[in-house]
C-alpha positions in Angstrom: 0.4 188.6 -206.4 3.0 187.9 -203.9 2.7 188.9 -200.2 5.5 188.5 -197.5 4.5 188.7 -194.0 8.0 189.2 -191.8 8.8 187.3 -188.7 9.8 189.8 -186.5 12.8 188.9 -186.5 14.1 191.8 -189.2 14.7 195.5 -188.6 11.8 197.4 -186.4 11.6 199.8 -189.6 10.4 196.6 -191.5 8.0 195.9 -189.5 4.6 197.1 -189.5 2.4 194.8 -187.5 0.6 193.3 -189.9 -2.4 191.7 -189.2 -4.4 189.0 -190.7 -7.2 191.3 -190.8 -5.5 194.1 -192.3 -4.4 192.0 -195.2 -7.4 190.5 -196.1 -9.1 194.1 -195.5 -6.2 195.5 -198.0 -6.8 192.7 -200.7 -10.4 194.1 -201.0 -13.8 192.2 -201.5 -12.0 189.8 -204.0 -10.8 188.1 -200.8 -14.1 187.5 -199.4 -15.4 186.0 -202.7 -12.4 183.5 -203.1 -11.6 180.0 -202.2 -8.6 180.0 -199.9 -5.8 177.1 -199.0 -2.9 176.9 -196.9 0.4 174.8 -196.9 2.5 174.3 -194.3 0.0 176.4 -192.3 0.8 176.7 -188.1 -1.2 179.2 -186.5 -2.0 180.1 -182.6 -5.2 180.8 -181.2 -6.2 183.6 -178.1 -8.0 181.0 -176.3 -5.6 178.0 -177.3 -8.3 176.4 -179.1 -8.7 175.4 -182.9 -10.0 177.9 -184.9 -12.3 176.0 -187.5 -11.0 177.4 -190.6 -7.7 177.6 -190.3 -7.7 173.8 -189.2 -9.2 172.9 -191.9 -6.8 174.4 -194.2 -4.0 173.1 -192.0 -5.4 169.7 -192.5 -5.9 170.2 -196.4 -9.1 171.5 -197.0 -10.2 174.8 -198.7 -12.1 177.6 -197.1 -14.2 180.0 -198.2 -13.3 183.9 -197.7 -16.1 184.5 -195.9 -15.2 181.8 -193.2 -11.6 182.3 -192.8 -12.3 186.2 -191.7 -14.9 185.0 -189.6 -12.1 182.8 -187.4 -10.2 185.9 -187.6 -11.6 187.0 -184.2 -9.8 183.7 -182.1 -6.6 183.8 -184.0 -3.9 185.4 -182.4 -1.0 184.6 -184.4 -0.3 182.9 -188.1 3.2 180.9 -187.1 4.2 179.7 -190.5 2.1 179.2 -194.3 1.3 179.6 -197.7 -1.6 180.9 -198.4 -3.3 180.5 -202.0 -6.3 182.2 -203.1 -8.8 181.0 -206.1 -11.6 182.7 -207.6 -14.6 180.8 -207.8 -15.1 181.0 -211.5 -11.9 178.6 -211.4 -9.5 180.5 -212.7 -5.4 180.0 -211.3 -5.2 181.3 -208.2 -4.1 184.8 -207.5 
């Protein structure tokens, strides 16, 4: 599965203020049960502080799904990444 987040920078009718939220809402419970890593990652925070797990997937660690929605609530914008999700039975990630 491929997702593509735009910028902002494209045509209003492309946009549809997607939300980190939203996506992990749309990609269902299997989200929540996966192992997640980012590349690249940049992100900014609503109270300019780190939020936990997206710093630690900026700095090369995994996360579960569980703890990246709950640093959802602080994060105000994801800047740049590559997100890459892995089911815990260890199959390639999804």
């Amino acid at each position: 599965m491929r997702l593509v987040v735009r910028d902002g920078i494209e045509p209003a009718h492309w946009r549809a203020g997607i939300r980190s939220p939203k996506v992990l809402a749309a990609l269902g419970e299997r989200a929540l049960k996966s192992t997640w890593r980012a590349k690249g990652l940049q992100y900014v925070s609503k109270d300019e502080q780190d939020v936990a797990p997206m710093d630690a997937m900026a700095r090369g660690r995994a996360v579960t799904g569980q703890d990246l929605v709950s640093g959802l609530e602080t994060l105000l914008q994801i800047i740049d990444g590559e997100f890459v999700a892995t089911d815990v039975d260890g199959s390639p990630p999804w």
